[in-house]
N, C-alpha and C positions, 0 to 999 in steps of 0.2 A: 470430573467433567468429561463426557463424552466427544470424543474427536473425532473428524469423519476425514477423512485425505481422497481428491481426484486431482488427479494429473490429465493438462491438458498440453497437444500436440499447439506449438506454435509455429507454422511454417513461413511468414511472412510478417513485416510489419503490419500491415494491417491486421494481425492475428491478435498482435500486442494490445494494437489500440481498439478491438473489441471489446478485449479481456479489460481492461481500463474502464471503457464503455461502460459498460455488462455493471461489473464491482459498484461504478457509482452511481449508478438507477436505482439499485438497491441499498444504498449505505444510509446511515443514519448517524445524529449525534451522537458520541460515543464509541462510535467503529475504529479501530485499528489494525494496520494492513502492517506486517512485516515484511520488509521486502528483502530478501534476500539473494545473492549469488554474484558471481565474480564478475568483474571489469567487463562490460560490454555486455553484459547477460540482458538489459533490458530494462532495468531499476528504474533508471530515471523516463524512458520512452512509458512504461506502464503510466507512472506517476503522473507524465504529463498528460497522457489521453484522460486520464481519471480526471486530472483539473480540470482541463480545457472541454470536454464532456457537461460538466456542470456551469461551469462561468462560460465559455464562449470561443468554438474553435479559432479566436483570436486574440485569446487572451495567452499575453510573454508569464512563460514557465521556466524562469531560468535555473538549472540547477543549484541546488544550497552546499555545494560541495566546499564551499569559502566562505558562503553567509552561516552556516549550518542549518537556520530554519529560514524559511518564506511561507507565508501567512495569506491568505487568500478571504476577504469576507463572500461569507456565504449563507444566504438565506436568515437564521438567527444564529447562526454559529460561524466558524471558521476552521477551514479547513488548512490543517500543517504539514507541509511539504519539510520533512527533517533529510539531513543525511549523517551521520553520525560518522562515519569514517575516522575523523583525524579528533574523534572527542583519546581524552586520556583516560578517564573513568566514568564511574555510573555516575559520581557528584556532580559531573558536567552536564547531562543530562536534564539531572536536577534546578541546575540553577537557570537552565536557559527557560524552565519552565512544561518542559514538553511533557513531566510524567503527569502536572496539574489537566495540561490540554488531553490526555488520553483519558481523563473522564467524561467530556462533554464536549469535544469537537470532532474533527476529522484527521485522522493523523495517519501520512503515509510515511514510512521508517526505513530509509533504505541506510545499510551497515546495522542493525538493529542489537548484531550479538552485542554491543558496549550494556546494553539495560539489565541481564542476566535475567534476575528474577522478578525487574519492574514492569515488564510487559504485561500487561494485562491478562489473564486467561481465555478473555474472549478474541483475544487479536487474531485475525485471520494473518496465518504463517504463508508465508509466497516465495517458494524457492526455484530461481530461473537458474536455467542449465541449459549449458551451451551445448550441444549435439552437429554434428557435420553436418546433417542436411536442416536442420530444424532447431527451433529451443524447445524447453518442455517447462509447463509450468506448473509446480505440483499446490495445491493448494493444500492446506490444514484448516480446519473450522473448526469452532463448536456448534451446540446445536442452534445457537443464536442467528449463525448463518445457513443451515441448512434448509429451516422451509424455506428462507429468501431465495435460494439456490434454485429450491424445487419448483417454484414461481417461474423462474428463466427458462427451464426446462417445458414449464406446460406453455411460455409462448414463443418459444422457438420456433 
């Protein structure tokens, strides 16, 4: 499968919750977002503009840091706010059910590396990194997301 990687500058919050924005205009059943990077990188700020975007800038996004998943209905699907952090292995994963939801709902994965090779190959990869003046957010796709992509671009 062909992979395509753009790294975007994020200077502000507001940056974040474009990029949140933006991802879920475009997403569909089936889309899985791997969130990636270290304590305060953004993970959960992405995840919640992504929710709150679709269901309603006042809809409570609490982190699943303790739950591990939160569940959101959405449209004919649902959308899964996971964090994996403090899972032990890939069986946990398992049993909570998330690798079933990464066929046919919405599923955002922050801690993601616990899955190894259960992530999906279409999962768009999202690694947030911390920088002095700025974060930087690199994306990874397949080609599943790149006309989508190219769509954003012609209405910019």
């Amino acid at each position: 499968m062909v992979r395509s990687t753009t790294t975007l500058r994020l200077s502000s919050e507001d940056d974040t919750t474009q990029l949140g924005e933006t991802l879920a205009k475009y997403a569909q059943a089936g889309d899985c977002f791997l969130l990636r990077g270290q304590i305060g990188a953004g993970k959960s700020a992405l995840a919640r503009a992504f929710i709150r975007s679709l269901l309603g800038p006042d809809t409570e996004v609490p982190s699943p840091t303790f739950t591990l998943v939160q569940s959101y209905e959405f449209e004919n699907w649902e959308i899964w706010h996971a964090d994996l952090y403090r899972l032990g292995d890939t069986q946990e994963a398992v049993e909570l059910g998330l690798i079933d939801a990464m066929i046919d709902q919405i599923c955002l994965i922050e801690w993601p590396e616990i899955l190894e090779d259960l992530a999906p190959e279409t999962a768009m990869d999202i690694e947030l990194t911390v920088k002095p003046d700025c974060h930087l957010a690199t994306l990874t796709y397949g080609e599943n997301w790149s006309k989508r992509l190219a769509e954003t671009n012609e209405h910019a």
